[in-house]
N, CA and C atoms of all chains as a GROMACS GRO file, in nm:
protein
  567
    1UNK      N    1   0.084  -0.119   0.000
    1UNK     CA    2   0.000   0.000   0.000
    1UNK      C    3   0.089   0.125   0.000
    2UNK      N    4   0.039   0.196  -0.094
    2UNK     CA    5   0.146   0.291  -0.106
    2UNK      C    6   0.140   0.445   0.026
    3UNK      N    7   0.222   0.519   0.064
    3UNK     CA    8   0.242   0.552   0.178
    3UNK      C    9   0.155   0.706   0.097
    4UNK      N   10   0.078   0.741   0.214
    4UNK     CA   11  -0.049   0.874   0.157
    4UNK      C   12   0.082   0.976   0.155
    5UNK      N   13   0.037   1.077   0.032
    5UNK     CA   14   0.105   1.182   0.012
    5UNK      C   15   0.064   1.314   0.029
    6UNK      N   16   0.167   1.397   0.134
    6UNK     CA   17   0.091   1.490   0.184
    6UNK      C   18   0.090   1.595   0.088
    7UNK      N   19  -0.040   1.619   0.121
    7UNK     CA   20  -0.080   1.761  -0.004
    7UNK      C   21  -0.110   1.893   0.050
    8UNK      N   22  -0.016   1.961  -0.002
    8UNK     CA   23  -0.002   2.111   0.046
    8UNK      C   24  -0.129   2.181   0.042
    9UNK      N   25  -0.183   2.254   0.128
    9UNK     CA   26  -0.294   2.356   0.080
    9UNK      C   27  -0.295   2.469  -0.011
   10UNK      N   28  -0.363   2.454  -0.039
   10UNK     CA   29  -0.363   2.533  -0.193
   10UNK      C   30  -0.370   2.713  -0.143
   11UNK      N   31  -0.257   2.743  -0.185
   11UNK     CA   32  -0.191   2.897  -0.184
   11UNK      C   33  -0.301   3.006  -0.152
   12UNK      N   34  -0.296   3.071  -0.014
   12UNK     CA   35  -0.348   3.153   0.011
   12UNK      C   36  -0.382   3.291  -0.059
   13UNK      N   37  -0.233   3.329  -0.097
   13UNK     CA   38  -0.166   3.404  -0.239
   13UNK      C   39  -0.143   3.424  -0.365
   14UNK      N   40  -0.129   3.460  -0.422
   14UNK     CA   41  -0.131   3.396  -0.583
   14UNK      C   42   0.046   3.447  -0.591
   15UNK      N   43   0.135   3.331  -0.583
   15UNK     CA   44   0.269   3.331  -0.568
   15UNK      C   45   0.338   3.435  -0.633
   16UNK      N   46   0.337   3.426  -0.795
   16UNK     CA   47   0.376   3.517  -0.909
   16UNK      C   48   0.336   3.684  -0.852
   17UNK      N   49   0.222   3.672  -0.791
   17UNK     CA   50   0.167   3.852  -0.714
   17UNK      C   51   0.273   3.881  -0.607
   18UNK      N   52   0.270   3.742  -0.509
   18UNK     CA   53   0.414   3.759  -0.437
   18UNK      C   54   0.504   3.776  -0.465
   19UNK      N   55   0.579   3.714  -0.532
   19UNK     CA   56   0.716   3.736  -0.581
   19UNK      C   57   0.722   3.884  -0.611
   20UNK      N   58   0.609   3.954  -0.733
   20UNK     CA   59   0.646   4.069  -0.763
   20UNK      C   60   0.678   4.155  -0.606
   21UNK      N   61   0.568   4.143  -0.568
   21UNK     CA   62   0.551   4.255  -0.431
   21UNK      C   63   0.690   4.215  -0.314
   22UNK      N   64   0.759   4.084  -0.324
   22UNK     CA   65   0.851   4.093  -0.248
   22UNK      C   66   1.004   4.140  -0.331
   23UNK      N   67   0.992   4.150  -0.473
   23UNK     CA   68   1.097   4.165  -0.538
   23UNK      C   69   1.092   4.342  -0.538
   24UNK      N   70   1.003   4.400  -0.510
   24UNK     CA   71   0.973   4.586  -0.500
   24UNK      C   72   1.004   4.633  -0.406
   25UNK      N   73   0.964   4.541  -0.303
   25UNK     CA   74   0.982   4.602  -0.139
   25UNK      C   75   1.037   4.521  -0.069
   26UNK      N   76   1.131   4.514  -0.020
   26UNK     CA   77   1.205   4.406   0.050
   26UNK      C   78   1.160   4.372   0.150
   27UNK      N   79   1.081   4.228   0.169
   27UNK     CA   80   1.018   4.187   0.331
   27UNK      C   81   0.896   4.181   0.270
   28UNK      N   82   0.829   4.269   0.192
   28UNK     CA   83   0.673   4.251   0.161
   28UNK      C   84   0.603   4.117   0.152
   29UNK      N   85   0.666   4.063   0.115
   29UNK     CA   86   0.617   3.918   0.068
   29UNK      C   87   0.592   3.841   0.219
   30UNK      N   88   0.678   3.857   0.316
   30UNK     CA   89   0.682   3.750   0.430
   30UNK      C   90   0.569   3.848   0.506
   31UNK      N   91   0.573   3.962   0.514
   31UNK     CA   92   0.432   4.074   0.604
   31UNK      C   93   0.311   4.045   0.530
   32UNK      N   94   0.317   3.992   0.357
   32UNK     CA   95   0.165   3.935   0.306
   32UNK      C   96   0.113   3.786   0.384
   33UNK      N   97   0.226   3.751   0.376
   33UNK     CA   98   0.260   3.556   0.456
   33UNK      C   99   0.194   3.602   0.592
   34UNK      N  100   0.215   3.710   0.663
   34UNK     CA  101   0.158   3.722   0.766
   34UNK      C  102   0.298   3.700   0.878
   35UNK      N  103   0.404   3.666   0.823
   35UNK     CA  104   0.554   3.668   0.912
   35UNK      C  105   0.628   3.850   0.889
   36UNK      N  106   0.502   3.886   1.016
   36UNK     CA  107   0.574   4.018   0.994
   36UNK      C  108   0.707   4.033   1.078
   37UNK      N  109   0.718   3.985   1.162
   37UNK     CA  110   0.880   3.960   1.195
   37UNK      C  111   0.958   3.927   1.119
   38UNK      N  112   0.995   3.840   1.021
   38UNK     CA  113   1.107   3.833   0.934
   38UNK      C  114   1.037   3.923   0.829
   39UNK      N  115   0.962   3.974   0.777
   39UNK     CA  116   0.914   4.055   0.710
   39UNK      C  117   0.993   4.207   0.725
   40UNK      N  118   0.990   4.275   0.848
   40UNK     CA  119   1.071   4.345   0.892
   40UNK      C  120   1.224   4.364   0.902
   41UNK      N  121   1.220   4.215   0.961
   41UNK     CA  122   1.379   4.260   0.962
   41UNK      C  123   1.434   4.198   0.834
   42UNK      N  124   1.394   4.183   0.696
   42UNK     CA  125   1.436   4.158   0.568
   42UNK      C  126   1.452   4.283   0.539
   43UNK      N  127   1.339   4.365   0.532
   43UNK     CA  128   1.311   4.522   0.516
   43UNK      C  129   1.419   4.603   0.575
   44UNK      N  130   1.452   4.587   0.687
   44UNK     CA  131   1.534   4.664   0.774
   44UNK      C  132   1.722   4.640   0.716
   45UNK      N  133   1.720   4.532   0.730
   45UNK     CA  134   1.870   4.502   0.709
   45UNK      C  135   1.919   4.522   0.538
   46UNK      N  136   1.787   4.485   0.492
   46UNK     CA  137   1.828   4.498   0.292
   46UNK      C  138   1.841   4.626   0.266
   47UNK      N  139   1.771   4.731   0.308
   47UNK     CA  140   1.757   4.862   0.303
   47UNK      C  141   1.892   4.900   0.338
   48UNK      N  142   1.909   4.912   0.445
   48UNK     CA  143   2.032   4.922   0.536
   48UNK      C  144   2.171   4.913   0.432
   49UNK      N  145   2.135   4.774   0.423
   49UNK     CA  146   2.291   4.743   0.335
   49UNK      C  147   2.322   4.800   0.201
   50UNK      N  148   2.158   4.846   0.130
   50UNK     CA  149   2.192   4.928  -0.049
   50UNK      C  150   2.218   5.010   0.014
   51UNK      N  151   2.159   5.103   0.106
   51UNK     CA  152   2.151   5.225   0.143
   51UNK      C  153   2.334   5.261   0.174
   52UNK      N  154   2.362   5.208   0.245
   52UNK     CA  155   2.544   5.156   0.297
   52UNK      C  156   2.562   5.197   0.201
   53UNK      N  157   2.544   5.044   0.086
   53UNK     CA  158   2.658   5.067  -0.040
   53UNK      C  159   2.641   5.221  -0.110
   54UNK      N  160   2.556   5.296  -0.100
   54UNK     CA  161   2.574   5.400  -0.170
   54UNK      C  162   2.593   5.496  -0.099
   55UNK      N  163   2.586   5.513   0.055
   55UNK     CA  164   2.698   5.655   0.095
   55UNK      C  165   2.819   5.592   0.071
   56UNK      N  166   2.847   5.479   0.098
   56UNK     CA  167   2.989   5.399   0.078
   56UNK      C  168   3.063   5.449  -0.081
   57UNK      N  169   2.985   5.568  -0.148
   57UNK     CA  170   3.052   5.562  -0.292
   57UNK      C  171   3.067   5.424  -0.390
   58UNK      N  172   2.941   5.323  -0.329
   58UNK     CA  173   2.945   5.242  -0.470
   58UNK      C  174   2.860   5.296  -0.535
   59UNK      N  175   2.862   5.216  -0.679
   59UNK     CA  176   2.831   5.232  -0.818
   59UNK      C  177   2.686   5.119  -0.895
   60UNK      N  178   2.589   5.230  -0.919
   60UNK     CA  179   2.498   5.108  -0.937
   60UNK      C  180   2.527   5.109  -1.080
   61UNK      N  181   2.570   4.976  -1.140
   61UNK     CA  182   2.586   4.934  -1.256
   61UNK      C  183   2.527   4.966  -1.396
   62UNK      N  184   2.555   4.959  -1.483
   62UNK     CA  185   2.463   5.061  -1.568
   62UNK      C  186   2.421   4.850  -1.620
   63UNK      N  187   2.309   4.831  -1.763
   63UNK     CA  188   2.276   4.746  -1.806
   63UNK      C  189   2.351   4.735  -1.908
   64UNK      N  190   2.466   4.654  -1.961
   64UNK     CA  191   2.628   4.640  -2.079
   64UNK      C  192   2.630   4.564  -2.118
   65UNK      N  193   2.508   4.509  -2.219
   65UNK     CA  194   2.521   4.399  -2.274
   65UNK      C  195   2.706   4.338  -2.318
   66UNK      N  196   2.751   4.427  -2.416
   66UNK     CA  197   2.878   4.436  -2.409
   66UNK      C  198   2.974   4.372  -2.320
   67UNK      N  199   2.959   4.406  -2.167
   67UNK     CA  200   3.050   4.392  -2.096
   67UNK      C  201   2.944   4.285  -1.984
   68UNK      N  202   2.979   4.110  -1.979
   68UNK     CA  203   2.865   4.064  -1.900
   68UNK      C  204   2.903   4.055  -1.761
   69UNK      N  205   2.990   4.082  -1.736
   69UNK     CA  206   3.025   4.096  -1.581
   69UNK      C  207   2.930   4.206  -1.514
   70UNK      N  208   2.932   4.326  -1.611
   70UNK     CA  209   2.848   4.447  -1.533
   70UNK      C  210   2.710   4.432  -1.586
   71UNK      N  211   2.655   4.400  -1.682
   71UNK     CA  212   2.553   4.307  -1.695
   71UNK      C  213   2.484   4.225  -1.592
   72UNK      N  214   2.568   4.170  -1.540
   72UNK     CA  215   2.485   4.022  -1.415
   72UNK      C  216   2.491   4.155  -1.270
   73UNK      N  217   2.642   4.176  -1.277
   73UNK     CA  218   2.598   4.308  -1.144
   73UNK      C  219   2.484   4.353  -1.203
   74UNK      N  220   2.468   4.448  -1.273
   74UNK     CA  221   2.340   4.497  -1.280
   74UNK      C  222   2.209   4.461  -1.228
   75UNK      N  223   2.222   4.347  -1.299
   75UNK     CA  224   2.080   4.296  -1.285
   75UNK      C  225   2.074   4.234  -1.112
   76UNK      N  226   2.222   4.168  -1.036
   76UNK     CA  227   2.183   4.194  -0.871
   76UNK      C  228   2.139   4.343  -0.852
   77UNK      N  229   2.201   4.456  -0.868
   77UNK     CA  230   2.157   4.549  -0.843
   77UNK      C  231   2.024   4.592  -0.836
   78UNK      N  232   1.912   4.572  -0.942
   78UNK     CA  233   1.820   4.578  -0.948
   78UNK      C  234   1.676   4.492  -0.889
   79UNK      N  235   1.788   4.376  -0.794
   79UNK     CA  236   1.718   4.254  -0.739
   79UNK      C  237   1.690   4.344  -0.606
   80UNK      N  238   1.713   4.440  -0.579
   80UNK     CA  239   1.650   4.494  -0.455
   80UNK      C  240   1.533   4.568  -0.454
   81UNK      N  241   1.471   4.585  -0.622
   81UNK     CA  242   1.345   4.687  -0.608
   81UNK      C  243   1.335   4.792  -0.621
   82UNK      N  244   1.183   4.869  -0.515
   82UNK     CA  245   1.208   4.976  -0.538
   82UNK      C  246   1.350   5.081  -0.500
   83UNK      N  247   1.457   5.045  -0.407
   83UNK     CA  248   1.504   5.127  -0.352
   83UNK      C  249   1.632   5.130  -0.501
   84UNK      N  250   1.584   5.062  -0.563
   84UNK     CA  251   1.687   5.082  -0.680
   84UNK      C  252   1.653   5.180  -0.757
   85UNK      N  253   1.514   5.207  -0.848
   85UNK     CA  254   1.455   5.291  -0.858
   85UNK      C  255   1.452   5.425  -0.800
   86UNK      N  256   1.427   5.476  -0.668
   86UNK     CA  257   1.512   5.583  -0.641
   86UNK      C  258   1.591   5.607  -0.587
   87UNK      N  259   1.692   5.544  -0.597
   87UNK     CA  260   1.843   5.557  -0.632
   87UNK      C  261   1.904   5.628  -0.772
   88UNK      N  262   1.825   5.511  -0.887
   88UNK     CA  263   1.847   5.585  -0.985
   88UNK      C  264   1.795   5.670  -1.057
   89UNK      N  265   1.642   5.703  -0.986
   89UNK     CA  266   1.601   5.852  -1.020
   89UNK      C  267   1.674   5.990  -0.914
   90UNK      N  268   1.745   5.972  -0.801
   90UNK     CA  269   1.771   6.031  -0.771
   90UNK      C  270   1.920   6.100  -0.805
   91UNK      N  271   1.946   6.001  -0.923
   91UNK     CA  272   2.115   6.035  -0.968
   91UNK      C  273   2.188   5.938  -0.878
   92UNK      N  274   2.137   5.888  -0.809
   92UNK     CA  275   2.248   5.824  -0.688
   92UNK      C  276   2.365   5.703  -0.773
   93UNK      N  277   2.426   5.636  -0.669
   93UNK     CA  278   2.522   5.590  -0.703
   93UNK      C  279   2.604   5.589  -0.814
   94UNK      N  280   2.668   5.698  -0.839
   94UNK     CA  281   2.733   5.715  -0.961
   94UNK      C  282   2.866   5.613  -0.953
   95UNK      N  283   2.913   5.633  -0.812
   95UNK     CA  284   3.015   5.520  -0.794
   95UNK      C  285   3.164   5.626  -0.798
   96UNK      N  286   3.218   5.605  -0.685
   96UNK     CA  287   3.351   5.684  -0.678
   96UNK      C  288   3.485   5.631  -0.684
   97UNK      N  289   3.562   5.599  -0.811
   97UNK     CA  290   3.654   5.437  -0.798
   97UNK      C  291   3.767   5.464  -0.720
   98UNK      N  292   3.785   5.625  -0.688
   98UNK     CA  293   3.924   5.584  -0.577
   98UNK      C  294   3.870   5.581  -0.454
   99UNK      N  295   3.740   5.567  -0.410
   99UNK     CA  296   3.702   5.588  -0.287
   99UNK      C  297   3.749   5.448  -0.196
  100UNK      N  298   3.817   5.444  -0.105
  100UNK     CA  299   3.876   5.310  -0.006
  100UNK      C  300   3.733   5.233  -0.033
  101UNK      N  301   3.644   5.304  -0.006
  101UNK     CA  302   3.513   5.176   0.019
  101UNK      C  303   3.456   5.106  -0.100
  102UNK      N  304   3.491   5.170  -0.176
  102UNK     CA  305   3.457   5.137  -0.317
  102UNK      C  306   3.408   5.022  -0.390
  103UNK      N  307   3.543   4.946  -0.340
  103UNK     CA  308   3.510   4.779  -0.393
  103UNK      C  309   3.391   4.707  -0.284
  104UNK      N  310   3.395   4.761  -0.144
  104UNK     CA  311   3.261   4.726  -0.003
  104UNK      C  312   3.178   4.800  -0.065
  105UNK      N  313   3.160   4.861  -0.123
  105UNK     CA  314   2.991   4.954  -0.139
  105UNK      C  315   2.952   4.899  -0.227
  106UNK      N  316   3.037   4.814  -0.376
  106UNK     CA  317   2.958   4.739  -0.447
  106UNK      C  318   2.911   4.579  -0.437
  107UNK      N  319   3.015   4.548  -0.354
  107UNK     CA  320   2.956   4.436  -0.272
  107UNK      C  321   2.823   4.442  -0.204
  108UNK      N  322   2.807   4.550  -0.118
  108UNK     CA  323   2.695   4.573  -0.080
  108UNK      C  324   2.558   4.605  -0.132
  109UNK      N  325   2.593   4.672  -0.262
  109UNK     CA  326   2.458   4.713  -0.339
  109UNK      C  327   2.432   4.546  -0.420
  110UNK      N  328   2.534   4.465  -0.474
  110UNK     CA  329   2.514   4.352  -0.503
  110UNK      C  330   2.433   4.277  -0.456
  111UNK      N  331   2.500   4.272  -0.333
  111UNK     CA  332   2.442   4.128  -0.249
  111UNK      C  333   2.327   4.144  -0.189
  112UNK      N  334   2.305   4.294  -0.137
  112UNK     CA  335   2.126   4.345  -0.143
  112UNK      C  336   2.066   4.324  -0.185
  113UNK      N  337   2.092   4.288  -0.329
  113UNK     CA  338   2.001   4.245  -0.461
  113UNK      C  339   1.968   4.088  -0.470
  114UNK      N  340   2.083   4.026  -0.458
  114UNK     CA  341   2.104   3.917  -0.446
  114UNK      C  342   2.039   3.827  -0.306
  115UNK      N  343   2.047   3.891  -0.169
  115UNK     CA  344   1.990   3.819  -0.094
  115UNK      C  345   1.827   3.831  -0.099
  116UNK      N  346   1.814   3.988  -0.154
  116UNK     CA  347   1.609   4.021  -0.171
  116UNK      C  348   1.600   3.895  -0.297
  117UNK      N  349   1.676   3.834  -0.408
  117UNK     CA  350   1.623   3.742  -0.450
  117UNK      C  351   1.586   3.588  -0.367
  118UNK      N  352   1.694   3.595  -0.279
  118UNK     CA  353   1.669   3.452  -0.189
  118UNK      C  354   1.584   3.463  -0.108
  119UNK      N  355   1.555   3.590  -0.024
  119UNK     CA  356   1.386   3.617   0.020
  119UNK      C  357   1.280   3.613  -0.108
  120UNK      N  358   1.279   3.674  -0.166
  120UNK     CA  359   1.175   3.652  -0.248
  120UNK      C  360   1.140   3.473  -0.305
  121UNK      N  361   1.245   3.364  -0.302
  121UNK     CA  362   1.219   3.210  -0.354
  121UNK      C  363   1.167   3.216  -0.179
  122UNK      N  364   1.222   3.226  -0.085
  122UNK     CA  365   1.192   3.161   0.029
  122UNK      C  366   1.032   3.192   0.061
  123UNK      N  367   0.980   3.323   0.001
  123UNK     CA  368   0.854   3.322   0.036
  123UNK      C  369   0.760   3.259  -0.067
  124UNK      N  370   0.860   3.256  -0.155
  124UNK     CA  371   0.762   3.180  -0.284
  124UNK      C  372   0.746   3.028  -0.242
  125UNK      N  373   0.834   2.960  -0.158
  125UNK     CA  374   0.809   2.838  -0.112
  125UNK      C  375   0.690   2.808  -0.030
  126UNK      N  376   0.709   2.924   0.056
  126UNK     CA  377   0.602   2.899   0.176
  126UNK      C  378   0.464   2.910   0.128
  127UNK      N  379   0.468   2.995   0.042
  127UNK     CA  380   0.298   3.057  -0.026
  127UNK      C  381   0.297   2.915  -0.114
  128UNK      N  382   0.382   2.806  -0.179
  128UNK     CA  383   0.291   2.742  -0.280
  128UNK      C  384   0.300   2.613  -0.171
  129UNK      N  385   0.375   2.573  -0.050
  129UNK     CA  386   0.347   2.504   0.053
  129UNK      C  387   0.475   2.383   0.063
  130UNK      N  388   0.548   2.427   0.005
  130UNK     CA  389   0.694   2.398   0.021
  130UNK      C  390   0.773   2.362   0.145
  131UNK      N  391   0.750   2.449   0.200
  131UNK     CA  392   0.814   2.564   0.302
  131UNK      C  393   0.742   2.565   0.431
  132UNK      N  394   0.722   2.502   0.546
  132UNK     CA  395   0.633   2.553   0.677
  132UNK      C  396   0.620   2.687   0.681
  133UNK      N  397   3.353   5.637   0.562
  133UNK     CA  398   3.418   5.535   0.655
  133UNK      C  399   3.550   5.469   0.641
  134UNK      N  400   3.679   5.451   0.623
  134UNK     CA  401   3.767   5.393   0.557
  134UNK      C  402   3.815   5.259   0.672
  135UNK      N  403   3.779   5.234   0.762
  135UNK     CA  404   3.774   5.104   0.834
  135UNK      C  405   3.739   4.973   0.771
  136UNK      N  406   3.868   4.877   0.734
  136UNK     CA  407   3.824   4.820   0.621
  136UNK      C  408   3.771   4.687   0.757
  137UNK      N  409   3.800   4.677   0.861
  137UNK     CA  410   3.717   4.595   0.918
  137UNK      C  411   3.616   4.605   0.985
  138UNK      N  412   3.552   4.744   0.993
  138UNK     CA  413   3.405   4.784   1.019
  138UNK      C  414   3.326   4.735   0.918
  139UNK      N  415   3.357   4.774   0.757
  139UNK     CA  416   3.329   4.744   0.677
  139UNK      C  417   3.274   4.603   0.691
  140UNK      N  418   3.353   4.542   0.699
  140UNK     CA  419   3.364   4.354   0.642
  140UNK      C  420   3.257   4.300   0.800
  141UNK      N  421   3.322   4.362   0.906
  141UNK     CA  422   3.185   4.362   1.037
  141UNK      C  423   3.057   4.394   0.972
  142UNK      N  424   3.016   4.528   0.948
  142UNK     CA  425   2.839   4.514   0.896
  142UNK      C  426   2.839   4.432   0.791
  143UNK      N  427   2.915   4.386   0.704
  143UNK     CA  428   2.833   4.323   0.583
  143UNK      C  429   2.819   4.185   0.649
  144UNK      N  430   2.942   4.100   0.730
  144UNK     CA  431   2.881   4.002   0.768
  144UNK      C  432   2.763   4.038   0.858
  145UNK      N  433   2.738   4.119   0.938
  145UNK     CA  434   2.645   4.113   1.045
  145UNK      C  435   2.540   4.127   0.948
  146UNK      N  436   2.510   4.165   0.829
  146UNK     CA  437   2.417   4.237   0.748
  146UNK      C  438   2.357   4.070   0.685
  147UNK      N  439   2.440   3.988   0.613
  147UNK     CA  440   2.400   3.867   0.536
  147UNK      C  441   2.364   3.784   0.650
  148UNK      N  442   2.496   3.764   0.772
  148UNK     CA  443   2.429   3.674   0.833
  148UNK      C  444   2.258   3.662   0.971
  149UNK      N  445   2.248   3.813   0.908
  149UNK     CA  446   2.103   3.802   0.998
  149UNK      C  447   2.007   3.786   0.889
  150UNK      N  448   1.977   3.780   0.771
  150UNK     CA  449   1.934   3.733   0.640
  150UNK      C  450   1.907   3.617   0.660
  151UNK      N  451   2.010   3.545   0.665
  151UNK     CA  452   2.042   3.402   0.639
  151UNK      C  453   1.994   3.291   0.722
  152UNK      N  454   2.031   3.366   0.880
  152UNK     CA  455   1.955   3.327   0.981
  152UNK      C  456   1.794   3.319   1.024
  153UNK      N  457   1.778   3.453   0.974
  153UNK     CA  458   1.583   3.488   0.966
  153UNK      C  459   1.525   3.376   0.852
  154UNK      N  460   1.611   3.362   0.721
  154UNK     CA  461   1.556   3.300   0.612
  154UNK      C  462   1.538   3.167   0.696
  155UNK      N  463   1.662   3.078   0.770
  155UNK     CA  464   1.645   2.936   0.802
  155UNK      C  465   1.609   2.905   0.945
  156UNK      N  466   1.585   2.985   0.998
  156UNK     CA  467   1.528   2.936   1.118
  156UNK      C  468   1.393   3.038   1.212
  157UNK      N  469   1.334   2.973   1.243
  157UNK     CA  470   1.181   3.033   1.276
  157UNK      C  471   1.220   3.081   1.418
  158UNK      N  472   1.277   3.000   1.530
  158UNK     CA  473   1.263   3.048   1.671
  158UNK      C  474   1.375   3.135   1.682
  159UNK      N  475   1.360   3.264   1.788
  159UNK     CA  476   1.398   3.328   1.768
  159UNK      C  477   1.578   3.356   1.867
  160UNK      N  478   1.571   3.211   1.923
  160UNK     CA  479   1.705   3.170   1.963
  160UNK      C  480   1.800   3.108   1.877
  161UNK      N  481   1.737   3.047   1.820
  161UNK     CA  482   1.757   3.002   1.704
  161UNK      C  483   1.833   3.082   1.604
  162UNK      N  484   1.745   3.166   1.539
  162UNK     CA  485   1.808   3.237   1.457
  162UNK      C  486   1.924   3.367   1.500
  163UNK      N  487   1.917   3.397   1.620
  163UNK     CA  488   2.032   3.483   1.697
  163UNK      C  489   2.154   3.340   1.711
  164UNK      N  490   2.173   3.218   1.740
  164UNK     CA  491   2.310   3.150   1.721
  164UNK      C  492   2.284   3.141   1.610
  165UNK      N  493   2.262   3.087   1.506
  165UNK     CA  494   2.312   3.095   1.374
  165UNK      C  495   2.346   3.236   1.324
  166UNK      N  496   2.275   3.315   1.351
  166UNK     CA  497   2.359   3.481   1.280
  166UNK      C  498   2.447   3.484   1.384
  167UNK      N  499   2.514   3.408   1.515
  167UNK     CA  500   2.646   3.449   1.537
  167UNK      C  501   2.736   3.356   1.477
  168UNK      N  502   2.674   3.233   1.421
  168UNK     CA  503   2.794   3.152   1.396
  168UNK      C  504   2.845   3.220   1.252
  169UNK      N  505   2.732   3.260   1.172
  169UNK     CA  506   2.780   3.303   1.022
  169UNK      C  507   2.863   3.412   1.040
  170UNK      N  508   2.841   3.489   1.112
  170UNK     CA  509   2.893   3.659   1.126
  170UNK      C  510   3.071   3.591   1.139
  171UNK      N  511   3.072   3.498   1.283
  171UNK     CA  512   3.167   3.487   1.318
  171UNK      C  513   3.237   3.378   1.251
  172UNK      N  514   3.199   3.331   1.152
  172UNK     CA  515   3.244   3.248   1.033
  172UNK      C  516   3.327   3.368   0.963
  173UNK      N  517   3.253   3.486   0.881
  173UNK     CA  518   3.309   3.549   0.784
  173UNK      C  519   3.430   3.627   0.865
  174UNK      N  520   3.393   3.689   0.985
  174UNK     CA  521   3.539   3.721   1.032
  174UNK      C  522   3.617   3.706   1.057
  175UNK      N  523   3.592   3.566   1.122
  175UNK     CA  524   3.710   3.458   1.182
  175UNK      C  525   3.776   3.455   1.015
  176UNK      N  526   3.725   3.415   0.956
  176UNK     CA  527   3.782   3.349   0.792
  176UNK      C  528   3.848   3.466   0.727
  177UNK      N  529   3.811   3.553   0.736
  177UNK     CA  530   3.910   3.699   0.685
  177UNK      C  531   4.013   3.738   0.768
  178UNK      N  532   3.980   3.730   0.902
  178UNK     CA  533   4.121   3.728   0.944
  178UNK      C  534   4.227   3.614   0.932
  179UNK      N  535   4.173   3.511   0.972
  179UNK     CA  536   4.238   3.407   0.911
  179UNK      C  537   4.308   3.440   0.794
  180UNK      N  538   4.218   3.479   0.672
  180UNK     CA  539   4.287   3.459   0.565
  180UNK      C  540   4.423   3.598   0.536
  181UNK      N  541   4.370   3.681   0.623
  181UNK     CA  542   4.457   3.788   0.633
  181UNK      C  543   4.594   3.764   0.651
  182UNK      N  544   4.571   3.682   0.735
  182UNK     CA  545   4.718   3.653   0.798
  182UNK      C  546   4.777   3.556   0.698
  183UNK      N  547   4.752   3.478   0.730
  183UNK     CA  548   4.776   3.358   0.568
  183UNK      C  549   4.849   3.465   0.497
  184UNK      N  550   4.745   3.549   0.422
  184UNK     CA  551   4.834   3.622   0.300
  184UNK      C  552   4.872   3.719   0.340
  185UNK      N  553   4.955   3.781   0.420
  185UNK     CA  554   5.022   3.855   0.513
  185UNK      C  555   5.188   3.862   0.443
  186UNK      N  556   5.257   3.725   0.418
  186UNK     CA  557   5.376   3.781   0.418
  186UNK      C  558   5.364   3.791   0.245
  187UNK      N  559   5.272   3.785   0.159
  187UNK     CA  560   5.268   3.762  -0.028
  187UNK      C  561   5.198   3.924  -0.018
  188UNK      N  562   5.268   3.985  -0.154
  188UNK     CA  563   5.370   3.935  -0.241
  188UNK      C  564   5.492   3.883  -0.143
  189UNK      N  565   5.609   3.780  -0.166
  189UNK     CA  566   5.712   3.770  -0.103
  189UNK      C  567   5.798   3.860  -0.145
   0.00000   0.00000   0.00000
């Protein structure tokens, strides 16, 4: 007899709506989940760290097809949302290359991008029932 | 800021409370794992600091 297979409940959310709303606002997705504690402090610390990288004098990447190294940065860059958006309506991060922090501030605007993508799968797990 | 180990302090403190919130729910829980990661990336940079300390030779 074959062993019963547990079946997830069917998504409170409509996942793809999540993803967008956690890929705009960092944390949104886990405060829709109703985990407004990690919801927050996703929000708090992702913010924190673009925000860093750009008094830090990093550089938000331009889109170079040309060149794919600044290409893939880019596109982490833009994995943080809205705060990328005004950043780059505000002129911000032009990027200062002799600045000491320089090479840390683009680490930082990177990996901002990069970890709001690993929040954004982690809530996409939980909403399709993956995930406790 | 030109403190290149303040620096390398918030970014680990920055990923590894991420990382910690992402994998663990209780909230003891996720405070030792964001100290073990934090104190992973520093321990390991200094470490590696020293390592490459006397290169170029």
């Amino acid at each position: 007899m074959p062993a019963p297979v547990a079946v997830a409940p069917p998504p409170a959310v409509p996942p793809l709506a999540l993803c967008a709303v956690g890929w705009l606002v960092p944390g949104a997705a886990h405060l829709w989940l109703g985990r407004r504690d990690k919801g927050v402090a996703f929000f708090v610390v992702l913010v924190a760290l673009f925000a860093a990288g750009l008094w830090l004098d990093g550089r938000i990447f331009p889109i170079e097809p040309s060149e794919p190294l600044v290409a893939l940065a880019a596109l982490a860059n833009i994995g943080i949302g809205v705060p990328y958006f005004i950043a780059w309506a505000l002129g911000l991060g032009a990027g200062n290359v002799v600045a000491a922090s320089y090479e840390y501030a683009n680490t930082y605007l990177i990996v901002a991008g990069l970890l709001n993508a690993l929040v954004v799968l982690d809530a996409y797990d939980i909403a399709v029932g993956r995930k406790a | 800021m030109t403190s290149h180990f303040l620096l390398l302090v918030f970014f680990a403190a920055c990923v590894a409370i991420v990382m910690a919130v992402l994998q663990k729910d209780d909230r003891a829980g996720q405070l030792r794992l964001a100290l073990y990661i934090a104190g992973g990336f520093v321990g390991a940079a200094l470490a590696l600091g020293w390592v490459l300390y006397p290169f170029p030779l």
